[in-house]
N, C-alpha and C positions, 0 to 999 in steps of 0.2 A: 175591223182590223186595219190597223195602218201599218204599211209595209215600207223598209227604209228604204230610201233614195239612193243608195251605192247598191245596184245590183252586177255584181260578176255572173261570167259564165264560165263554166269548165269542162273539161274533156274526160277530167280522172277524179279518180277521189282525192289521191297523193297533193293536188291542188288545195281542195278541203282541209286536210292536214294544215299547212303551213298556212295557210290567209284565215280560215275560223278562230284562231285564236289572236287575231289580231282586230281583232271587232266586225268580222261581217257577219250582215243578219239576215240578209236574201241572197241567195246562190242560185244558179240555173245549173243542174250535171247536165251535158249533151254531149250525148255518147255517140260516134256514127261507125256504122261498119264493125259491128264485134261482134263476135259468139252470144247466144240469148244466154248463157250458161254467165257469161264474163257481166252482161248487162244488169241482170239480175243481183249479181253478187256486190256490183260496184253503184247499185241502184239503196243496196238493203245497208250496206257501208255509209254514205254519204245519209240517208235518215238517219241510222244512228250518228254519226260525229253531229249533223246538225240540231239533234236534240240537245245531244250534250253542251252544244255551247249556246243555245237557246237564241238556232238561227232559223229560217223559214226557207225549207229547200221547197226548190221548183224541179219536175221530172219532167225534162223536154224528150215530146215524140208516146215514148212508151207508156198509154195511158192501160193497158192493161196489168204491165207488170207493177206500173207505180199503185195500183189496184189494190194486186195480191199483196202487196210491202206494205199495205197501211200508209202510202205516203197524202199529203194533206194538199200537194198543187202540181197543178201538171200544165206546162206549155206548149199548145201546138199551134202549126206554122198552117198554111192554107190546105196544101196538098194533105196536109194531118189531119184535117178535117174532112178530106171526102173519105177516109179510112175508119175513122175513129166514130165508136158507138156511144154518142153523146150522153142518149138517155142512163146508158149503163154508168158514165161518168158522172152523171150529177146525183146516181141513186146513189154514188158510193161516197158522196161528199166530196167529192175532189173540188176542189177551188180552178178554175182554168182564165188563161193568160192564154193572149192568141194574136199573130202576128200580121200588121194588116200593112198596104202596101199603097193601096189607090181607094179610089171612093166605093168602088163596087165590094172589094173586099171590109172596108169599114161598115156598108149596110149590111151583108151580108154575118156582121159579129155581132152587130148589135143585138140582132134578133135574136143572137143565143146568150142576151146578156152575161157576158161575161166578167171576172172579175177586176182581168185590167187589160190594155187594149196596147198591143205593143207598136210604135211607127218607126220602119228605118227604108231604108236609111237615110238618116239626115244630113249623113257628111257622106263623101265616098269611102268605102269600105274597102279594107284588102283581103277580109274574112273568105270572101267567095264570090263566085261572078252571081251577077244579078242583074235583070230584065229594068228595075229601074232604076232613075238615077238619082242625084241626092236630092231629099224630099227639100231639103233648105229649114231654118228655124219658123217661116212664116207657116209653111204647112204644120208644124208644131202648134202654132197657136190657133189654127182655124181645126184642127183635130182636136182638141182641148174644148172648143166650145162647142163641139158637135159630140162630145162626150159624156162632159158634164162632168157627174161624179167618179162617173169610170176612172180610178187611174189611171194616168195614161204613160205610158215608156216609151223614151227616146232611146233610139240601136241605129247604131252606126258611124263608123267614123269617129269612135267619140275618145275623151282626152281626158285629164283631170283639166285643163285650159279651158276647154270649150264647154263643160261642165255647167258653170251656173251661167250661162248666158242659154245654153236648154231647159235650165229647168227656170228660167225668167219667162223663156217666151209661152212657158206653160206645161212643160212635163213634169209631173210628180217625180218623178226615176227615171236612174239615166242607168242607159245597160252599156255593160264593155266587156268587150273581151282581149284583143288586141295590145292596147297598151297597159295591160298591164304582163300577160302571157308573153308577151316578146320584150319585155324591158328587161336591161341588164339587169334589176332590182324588185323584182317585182312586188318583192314585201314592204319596198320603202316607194312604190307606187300606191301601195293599197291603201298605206299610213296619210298619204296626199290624198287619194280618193275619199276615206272617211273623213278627212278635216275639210273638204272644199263641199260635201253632203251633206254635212250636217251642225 
C-alpha cells in the first residue's frame, strides 16, 4: 500500500469534516485529554467520514480502542510503546507508524518493523515543547537510508514552503499540523498542501 504524501493531523473529527472532501487521504485524529466515552465516539466518527471519502485514518495513542473500532492504522510516539501490547496490535492487523527522535529510538523501531517511521522535528516546532532540537533536512536523508523501504515521515516545523525540499532530501511524507490548524484559511492551505504533494 502506498500511502499519500500530505499527511495532516487533527484534534477533532469537525476537522475531518471540512478538509476530507477536499482530497485528503491520510489523516492522523490525536485526541489528548478527553473522556474515553468522547474518544471513542470521535475515534468510530472519523473511521466512518474516512471511509467515506476513501481516506487512510491513522489512530494516534489509543491502540486499544482503535482495536474494538475495526480501525486499520494506529500511530504511537515512544512513551506509547512501553504501554502498548504490541503482540495484541499486530494480531488485530493494525498497520503501525511510530515516532522516532534519535538513533537509539530508531533501532529500537526497527525491530518492531514497522509500517512507516516517523522523524521530527526537523524544523523547530511550536506544537509542544521537546527534549530535541531540529533534526535539520540532513538527518532526513541519512534516516532514509537507514530505512530503506520503510516509509519514512517528516514532523515538524513543517510549511507548504518547506515541503518538497523534505521530501527531496528523502521523506516519502511530510506531516503538519500547525500551518494549516492556525491559518487564517485553512481550507485554501490544504488546496496548497495537495498541489505542492502530489
Amino acid at each position: 500500500m502506498t500511502l499519500d504524501r500530505f499527511y495532516p493531523i487533527f484534534d477533532h473529527t469537525d476537522w475531518l469534516r471540512r478538509m476530507l472532501p477536499l482530497g485528503v487521504k491520510l489523516v492522523q485524529l490525536r485526541i489528548k485529554d478527553r473522556p474515553d466515552a468522547m474518544i471513542r465516539a470521535e475515534i468510530a466518527t472519523a473511521r466512518d467520514l474516512c471511509r467515506a471519502h476513501g481516506a487512510v485514518l491513522v489512530v494516534n495513542d489509543y491502540w486499544q480502542i482503535a482495536i474494538d473500532a475495526g480501525c486499520e492504522w494506529l500511530h504511537l510516539g515512544q512513551e506509547d510503546l512501553d504501554q502498548a501490547d504490541l503482540p495484541a496490535i499486530r494480531k488485530a492487523g493494525l498497520r503501525l507508524g511510530v515516532s522516532t527522535h534519535d538513533d537509539d529510538e530508531l533501532e529500537r523501531v526497527l525491530c518492531m518493523d514497522p509500517d512507516y517511521v516517523a522523524l521530527g522535528p526537523v524544523y523547530p516546532t511550536i506544537l509542544k515543547q521537546m527534549k530535541w532540537h531540529q533534526q535539520g533536512l540532513p538527518r532526513v536523508t541519512e534516516w532514509k537510508a537507514r530505512v530503506g523501504a520503510i516509509p519514512l515521515v517528516g514532523i515538524g516545523g513543517m510549511s507548504v514552503e518547506r515541503a518538497p525540499g523534505v521530501l527531496a532530501a528523502g521523506a516519502d511524507i511530510v506531516s503538519v499540523v500547525t500551518d494549516i490548524t492556525l491559518n487564517a484559511d485553512p481550507e485554501a492551505r490544504v488546496r496548497q498542501w495537495i498541489e505542492a504533494t502530489r
